[in-house]
N, C-alpha and C positions, 0 to 999 in steps of 0.2 A: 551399190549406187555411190557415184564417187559425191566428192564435196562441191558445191555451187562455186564460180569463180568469181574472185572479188576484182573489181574493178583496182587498177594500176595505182599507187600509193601514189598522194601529193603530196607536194611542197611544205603546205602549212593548211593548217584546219581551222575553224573559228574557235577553237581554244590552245591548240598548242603547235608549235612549228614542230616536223620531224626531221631527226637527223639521224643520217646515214641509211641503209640498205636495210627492206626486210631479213626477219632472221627466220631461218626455220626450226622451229622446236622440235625436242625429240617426239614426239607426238605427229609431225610433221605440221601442226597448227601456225598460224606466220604471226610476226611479233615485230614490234617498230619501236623506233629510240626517240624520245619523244621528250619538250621540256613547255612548261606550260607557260603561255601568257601572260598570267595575270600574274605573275610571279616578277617582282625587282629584280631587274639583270644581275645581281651579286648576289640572289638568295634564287636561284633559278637552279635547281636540277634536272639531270637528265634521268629520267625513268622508263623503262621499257614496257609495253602493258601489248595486251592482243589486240591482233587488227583485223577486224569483224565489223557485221553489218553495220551492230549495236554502235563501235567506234566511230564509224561512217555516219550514221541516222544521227546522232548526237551530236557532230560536230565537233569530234575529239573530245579528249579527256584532259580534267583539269585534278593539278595536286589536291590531296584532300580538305587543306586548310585554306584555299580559294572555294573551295567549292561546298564548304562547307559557309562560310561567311556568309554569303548570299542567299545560302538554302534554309539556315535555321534564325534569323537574328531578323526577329520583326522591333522591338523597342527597345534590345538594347539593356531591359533595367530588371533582368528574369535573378540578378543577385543583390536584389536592395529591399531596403526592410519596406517600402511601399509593395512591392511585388508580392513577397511572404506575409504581410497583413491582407492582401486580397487572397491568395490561396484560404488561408486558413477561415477567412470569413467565407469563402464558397465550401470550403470542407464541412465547418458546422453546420450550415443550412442545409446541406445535402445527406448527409451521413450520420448527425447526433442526432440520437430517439427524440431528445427531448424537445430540440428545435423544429422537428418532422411532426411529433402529435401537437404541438401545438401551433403549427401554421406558419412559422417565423420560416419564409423563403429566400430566394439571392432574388434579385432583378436581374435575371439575364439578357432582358432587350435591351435595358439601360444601362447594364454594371456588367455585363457576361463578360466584353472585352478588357484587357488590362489598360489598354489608353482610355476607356471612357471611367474606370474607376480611377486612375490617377488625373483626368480631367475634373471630376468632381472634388476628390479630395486632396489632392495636390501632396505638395512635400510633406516628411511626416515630423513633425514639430517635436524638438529635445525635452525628453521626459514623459512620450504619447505615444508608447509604441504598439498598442490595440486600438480596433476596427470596435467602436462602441457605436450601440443600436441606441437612437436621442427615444424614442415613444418605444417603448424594451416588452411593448402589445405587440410589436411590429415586426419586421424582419430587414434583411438588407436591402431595401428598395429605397425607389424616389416616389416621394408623396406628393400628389393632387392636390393642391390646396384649392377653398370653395371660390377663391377670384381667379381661379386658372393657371397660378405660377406653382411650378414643379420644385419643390426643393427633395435635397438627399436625407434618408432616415439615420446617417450615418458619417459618424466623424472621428477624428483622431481624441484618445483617450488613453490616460495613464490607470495605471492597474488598479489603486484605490478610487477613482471615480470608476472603472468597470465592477469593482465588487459591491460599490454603492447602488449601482444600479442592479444589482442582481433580483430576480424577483421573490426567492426566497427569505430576503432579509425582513427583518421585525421592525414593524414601526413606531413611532416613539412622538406624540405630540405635544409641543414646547409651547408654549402662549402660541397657538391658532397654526403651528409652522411644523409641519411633517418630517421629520428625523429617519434615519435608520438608526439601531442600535449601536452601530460603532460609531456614527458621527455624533448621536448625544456623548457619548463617554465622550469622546472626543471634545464637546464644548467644554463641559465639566471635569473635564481633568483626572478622569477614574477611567480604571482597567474596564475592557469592553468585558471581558470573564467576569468580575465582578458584579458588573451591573447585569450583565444575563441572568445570573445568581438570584440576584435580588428581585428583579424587574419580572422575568419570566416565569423563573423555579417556584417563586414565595409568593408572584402575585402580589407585589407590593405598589404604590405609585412610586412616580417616577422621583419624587424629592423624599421621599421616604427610604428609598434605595441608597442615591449618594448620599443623605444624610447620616445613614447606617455604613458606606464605606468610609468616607470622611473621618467619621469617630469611631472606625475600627468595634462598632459593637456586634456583637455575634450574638449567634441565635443558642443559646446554653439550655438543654435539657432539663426539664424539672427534678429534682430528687425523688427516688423512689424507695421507697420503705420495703429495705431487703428484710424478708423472714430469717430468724435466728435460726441455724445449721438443724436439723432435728436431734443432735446428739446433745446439745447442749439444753433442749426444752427440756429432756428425760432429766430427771430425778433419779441419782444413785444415792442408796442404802451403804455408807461406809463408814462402819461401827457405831456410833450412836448418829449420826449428822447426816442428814442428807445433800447431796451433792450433785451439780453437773456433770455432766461427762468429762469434763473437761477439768473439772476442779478433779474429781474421783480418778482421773488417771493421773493425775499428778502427784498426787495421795500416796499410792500405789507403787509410780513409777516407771509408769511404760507408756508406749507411745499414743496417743489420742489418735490419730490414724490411723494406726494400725487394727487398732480397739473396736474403733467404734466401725472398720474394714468388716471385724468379725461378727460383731454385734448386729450388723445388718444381713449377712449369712443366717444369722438364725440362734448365735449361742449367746445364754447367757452373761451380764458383766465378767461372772467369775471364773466361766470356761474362757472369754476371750481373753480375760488377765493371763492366765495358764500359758491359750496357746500363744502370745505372746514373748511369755515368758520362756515360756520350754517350747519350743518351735520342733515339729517333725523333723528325723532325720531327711536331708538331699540325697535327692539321688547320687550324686555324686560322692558324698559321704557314705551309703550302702555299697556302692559299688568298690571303694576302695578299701573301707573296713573288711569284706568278704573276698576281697582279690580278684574282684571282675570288673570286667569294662561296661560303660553306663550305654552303651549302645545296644548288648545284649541285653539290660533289665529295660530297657525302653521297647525292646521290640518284643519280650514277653508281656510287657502292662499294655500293649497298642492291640494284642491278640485276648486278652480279656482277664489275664491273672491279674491275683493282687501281690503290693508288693512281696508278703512273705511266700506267694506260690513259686512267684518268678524267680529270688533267691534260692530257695530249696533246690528248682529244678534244675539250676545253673548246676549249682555246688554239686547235685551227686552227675550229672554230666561230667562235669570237670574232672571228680574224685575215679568216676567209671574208667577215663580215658587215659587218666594219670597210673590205672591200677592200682588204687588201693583199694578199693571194694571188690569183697571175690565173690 
């Protein structure tokens, strides 16, 4: 079935005049040299594009950047901070949990469009560059007042009156006049961490707080009556006198740590003097005095010998291998 015939190429179309002769593509499809209208005669090229019903029905073809002008640019203002404070206040309403459970909507009969939000709240004033809700009950809409006049729930606002208005913040009453937390500090002249400190953590009143930052007085711990060490309650027997532990190893000689280490093991003042005193051989000392390495008497005592089994059994190993034992 061959291809349908296209009616005889014109002159000029209602978007672009053609110039020169159809061309036939390798395809054998036809194609025409074409420069668009809407284009400044000294910014005008010539583009070639296919010559099809669609080019017909349409009324020629226009460059991308005429035809783009007219197709996407309804106000003009999609890159200014009025534009991106309307997105973001319809993002919140629509998409934050918190704005969704608790009812806080956009007004999209009145506020959906960008020229009716920038109708209401106009240029965005230096130093205001959030969409703050005036009744923070409320959501992005325009309010019904009881004599009939509509006003907007919503105006331009800088970032410390949007955190003022937050509904989480702590309230604070000053002779008859509602505060939040940071704005008292803020009257008073003290760090808002401070007075949280004070105000919330301690449950203090509110002149009690800065009074307490002010004079820097802090909240100091009672003294608590530390019980004496138990080695020091014990009474040692050393020659006539009886003595502390503490005194008694002094006496002696040796380390009260270490002592009183052993003393709690279970041995006597005078076995812990000793083992003090004359400390067991180290492993490392048996191992070198007998000519073995401490890695073999470790894996003999981890298998259940003691240490005189585990030397023994080394040494005549060794003596067997070396042949001196026949």
């Amino acid at each position: 079935m061959g291809k349908k015939t296209l009616p005889p190429v014109q002159a000029e179309y209602e978007k672009c005049r053609v110039v020169g002769d159809v061309v036939i593509g390798p395809s054998g499809s036809p194609y025409i040299d074409i420069i668009c209208k809407s284009c400044p005669p000294d910014q005008a090229v010539v583009r070639r594009v296919a010559y099809s019903k669609d080019f017909i029905r349409s009324g020629g073809r226009q460059c991308k950047s005429c035809a783009n002008t007219g197709k996407t640019t309804t106000h003009g203002m999609s890159r200014t901070v009025e534009y991106r404070g309307w997105i973001n206040a319809k993002g919140r309403a629509k998409h934050d949990p918190a704005y969704i459970a608790k009812g806080r909507t956009f007004d999209e009969k009145n506020l959906g469009k960008f020229e009716q939000f920038y109708e209401v709240m106009g240029d965005r004033p230096e130093g205001e560059p959030t969409v703050e809700r005036i009744d923070n009950d409320q959501g992005y809409v325009m309010i019904t007042r009881p004599d009939g006049t509509v006003e907007p729930n919503i105006k331009w606002a800088g970032h410390k009156e949007q955190a003022n208005n937050k509904s989480t913040n702590i309230p604070v009453e000053i002779d008859n006049v509602t505060y939040t937390l940071t704005q008292a500090a803020e009257k008073f002249g003290v760090s808002p961490a401070a007075l949280h400190y004070h105000y919330v953590r301690k449950r203090r009143t509110i002149d009690e707080s800065v009074r307490r930052i002010r004079t820097g007085e802090r909240d100091r711990p009672a003294p608590r009556d530390r019980p004496a060490p138990a080695g020091n309650a014990q009474k040692i027997k050393v020659g006539e006198d009886d003595l502390t532990l503490a005194a008694a190893c002094d006496r002696v000689g040796v380390s009260y740590r270490k002592t009183d280490y052993f003393m709690k093991k279970g041995l006597t003042f005078d076995a812990a003097v000793e083992r003090v005193k004359h400390p067991p051989e180290t492993i490392v000392e048996l191992a070198a005095r007998h000519g073995l390495t401490v890695a073999s008497i470790m894996g003999n005592l981890k298998r259940g010998k003691t240490r005189e089994q585990a030397v023994a059994y080394l040494v005549q190993k060794r003596d067997k291998q070396q042949g001196t034992i026949i």
